[in-house]
C-alpha positions in Angstrom: 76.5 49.0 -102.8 74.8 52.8 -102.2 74.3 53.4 -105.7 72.0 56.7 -106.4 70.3 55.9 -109.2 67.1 57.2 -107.9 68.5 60.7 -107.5 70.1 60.2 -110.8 66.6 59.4 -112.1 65.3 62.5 -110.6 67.6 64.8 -111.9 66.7 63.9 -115.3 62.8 64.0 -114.5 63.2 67.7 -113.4 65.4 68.6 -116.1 62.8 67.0 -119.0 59.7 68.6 -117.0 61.6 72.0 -117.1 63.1 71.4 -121.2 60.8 69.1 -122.6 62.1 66.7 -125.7 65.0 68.9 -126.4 68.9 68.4 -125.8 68.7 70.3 -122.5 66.5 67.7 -120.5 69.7 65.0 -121.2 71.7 68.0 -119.4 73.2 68.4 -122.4 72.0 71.9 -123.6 74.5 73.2 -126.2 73.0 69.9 -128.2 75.5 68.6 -130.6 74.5 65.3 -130.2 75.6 64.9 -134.0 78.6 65.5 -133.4 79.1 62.2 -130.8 76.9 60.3 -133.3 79.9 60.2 -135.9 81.7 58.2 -134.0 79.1 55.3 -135.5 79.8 56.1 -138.7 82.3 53.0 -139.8 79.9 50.7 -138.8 77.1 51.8 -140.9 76.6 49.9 -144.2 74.4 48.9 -146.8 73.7 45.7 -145.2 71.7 45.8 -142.1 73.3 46.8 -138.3 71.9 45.6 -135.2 72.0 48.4 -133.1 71.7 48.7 -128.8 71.7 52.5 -127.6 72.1 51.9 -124.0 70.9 55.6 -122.1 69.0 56.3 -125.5 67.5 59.1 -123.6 64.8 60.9 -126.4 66.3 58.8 -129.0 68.6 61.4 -130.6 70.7 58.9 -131.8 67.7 56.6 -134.0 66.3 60.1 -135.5 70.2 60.6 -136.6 70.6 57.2 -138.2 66.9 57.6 -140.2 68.0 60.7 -141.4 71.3 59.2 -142.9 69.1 56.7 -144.3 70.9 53.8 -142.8 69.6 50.1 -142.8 69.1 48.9 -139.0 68.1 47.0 -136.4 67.8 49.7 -133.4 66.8 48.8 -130.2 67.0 51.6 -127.8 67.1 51.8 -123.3 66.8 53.8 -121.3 66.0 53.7 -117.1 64.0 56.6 -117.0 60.4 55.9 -118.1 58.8 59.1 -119.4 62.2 58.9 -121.8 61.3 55.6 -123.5 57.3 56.7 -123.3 57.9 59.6 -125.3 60.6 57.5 -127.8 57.6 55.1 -128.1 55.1 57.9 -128.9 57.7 59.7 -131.6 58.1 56.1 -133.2 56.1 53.9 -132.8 56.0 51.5 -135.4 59.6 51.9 -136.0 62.3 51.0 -133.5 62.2 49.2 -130.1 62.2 51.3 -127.1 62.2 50.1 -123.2 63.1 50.1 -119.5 66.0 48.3 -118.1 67.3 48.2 -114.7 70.8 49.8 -114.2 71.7 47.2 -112.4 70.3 44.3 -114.7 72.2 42.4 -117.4 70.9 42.5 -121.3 71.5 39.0 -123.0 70.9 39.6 -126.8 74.0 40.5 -129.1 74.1 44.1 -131.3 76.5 44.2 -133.7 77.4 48.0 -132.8 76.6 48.9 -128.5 76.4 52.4 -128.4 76.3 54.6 -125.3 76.3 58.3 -124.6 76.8 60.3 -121.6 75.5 57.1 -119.5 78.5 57.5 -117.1 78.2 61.3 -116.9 77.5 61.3 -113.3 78.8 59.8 -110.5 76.2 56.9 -109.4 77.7 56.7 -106.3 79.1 59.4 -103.5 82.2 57.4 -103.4 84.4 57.7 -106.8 85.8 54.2 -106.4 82.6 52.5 -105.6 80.6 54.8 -108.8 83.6 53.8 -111.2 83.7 50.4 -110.4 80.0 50.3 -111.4 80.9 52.0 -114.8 83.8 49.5 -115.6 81.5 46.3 -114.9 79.2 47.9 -117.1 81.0 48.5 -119.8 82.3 45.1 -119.3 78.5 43.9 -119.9 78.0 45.9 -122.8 81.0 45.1 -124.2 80.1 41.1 -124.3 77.0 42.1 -126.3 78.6 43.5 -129.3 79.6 41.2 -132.5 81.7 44.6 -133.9 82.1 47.3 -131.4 81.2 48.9 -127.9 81.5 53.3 -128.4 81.0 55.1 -125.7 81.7 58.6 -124.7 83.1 60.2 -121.6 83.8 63.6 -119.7 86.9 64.9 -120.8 89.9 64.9 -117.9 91.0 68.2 -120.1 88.3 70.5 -118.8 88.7 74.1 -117.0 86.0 73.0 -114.6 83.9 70.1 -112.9 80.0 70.6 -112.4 78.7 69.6 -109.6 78.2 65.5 -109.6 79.9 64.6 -113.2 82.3 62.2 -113.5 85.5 62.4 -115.1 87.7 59.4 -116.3 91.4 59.6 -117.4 92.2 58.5 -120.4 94.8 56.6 -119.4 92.8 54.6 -117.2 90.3 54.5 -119.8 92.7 52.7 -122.1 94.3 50.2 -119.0 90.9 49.2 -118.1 90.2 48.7 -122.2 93.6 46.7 -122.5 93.1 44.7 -119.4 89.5 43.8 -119.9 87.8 44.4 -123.2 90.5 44.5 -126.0 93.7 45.2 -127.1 92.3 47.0 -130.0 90.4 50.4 -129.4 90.6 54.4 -130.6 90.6 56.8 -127.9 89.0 59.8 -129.8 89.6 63.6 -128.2 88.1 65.2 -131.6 84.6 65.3 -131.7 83.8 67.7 -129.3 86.7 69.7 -127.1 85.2 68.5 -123.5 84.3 65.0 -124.3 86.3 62.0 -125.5 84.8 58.8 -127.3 86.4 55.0 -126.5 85.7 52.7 -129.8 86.2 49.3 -128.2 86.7 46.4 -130.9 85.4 42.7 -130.8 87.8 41.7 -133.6 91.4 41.8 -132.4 93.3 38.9 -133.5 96.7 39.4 -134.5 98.4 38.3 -137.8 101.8 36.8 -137.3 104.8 37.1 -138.0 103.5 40.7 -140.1 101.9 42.0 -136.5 98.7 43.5 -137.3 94.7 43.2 -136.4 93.6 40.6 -138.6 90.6 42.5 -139.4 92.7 45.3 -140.7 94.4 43.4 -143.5 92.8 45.2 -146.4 94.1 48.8 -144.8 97.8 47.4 -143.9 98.0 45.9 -147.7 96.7 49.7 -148.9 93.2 48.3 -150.0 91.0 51.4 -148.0 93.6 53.9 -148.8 95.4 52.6 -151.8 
């Protein structure tokens, strides 16, 4: 397959040359990485998370979690390496940081898999062949995660397309979710107006006859919101 990963690569490269360690070299230069982050926030407890941030880019999402003061286990990717060289150099001692191959597999299990604005851009001058790529991906991640896969998306609901991005439906978001991932998933539309955020679920079994997600018995019986 003709995937552009190298132009992809050296899009970033320019835009971290020009911007440096700020929001703008991730071609995201209004920031508000903080507000994708809370998207993470139901996983996070006292006991200790495993953590994969697939794309970690300058590791916006590892200086978040420190901040909160949350107990983890991050491990953080990215493919371009002056990114992970310059994660490395920020902490060092701290959190794991390296190169993967966009087209290699990861083997170890997270609990939580978290991904943002990997799929941004079309890898591929064909939109069928790039969005296949994106769904076997997310497929990959998905196997990886004890709890959950989040991963954010272009929003279809824009007034415009730059030049390269890559927009998903959400309802084709939520058949390929149903169809190969899980039954149980949040499509979120309200973190940021342009953007919408997939929370995929490991746990889905169903209790019968009562017809709920096992996992949220103590919420149907009024234990979270009693």
């Amino acid at each position: 397959m003709n995937h552009q990963f190298e132009q992809i690569k050296e899009l970033y490269e320019e835009s971290f040359s020009l911007h440096g360690d700020s929001p703008a070299a991730l071609l995201t230069p209004k920031g508000r990485s903080e507000l994708r982050f809370r998207a993470i926030a139901p996983f996070l407890s006292e006991n200790k998370v495993s953590i994969l941030d697939y794309g970690c880019g300058l590791g916006y999402l590892y200086e978040y979690l420190i901040k909160l003061g949350c107990n983890i286990d991050y491990t953080g990717v990215d493919i371009l390496p002056s990114f992970v060289q310059t994660c490395r150099q920020k902490y060092p001692d701290q959190a794991k940081f390296r190169v993967v191959d966009p087209t290699s597999d990861i083997t170890k299990k997270f609990d939580v898999v978290f991904s943002s604005g990997v799929f941004n851009l079309a890898t591929s001058a064909d939109e069928k062949t790039s969005k296949e790529y994106a769904f076997n991906k997310l497929e990959q991640l998905f196997k990886l995660a004890n709890e959950a896969l989040i991963c954010d998306f272009p929003s279809p609901f824009v007034d415009f397309k730059q030049d390269k991005a890559q927009h998903f439906s959400l309802e084709e978001i939520a058949k390929f979710c149903v169809d190969k991932l899980t039954r149980r998933f949040t499509l979120r539309h309200d973190l940021l107006p342009y953007e919408f955020t997939l929370t995929a679920y490991r746990r889905a079994d169903i209790q019968r006859p009562e017809n709920f997600f096992k996992a949220d018995s103590a919420i149907c019986d009024g234990g979270e919101n009693g």
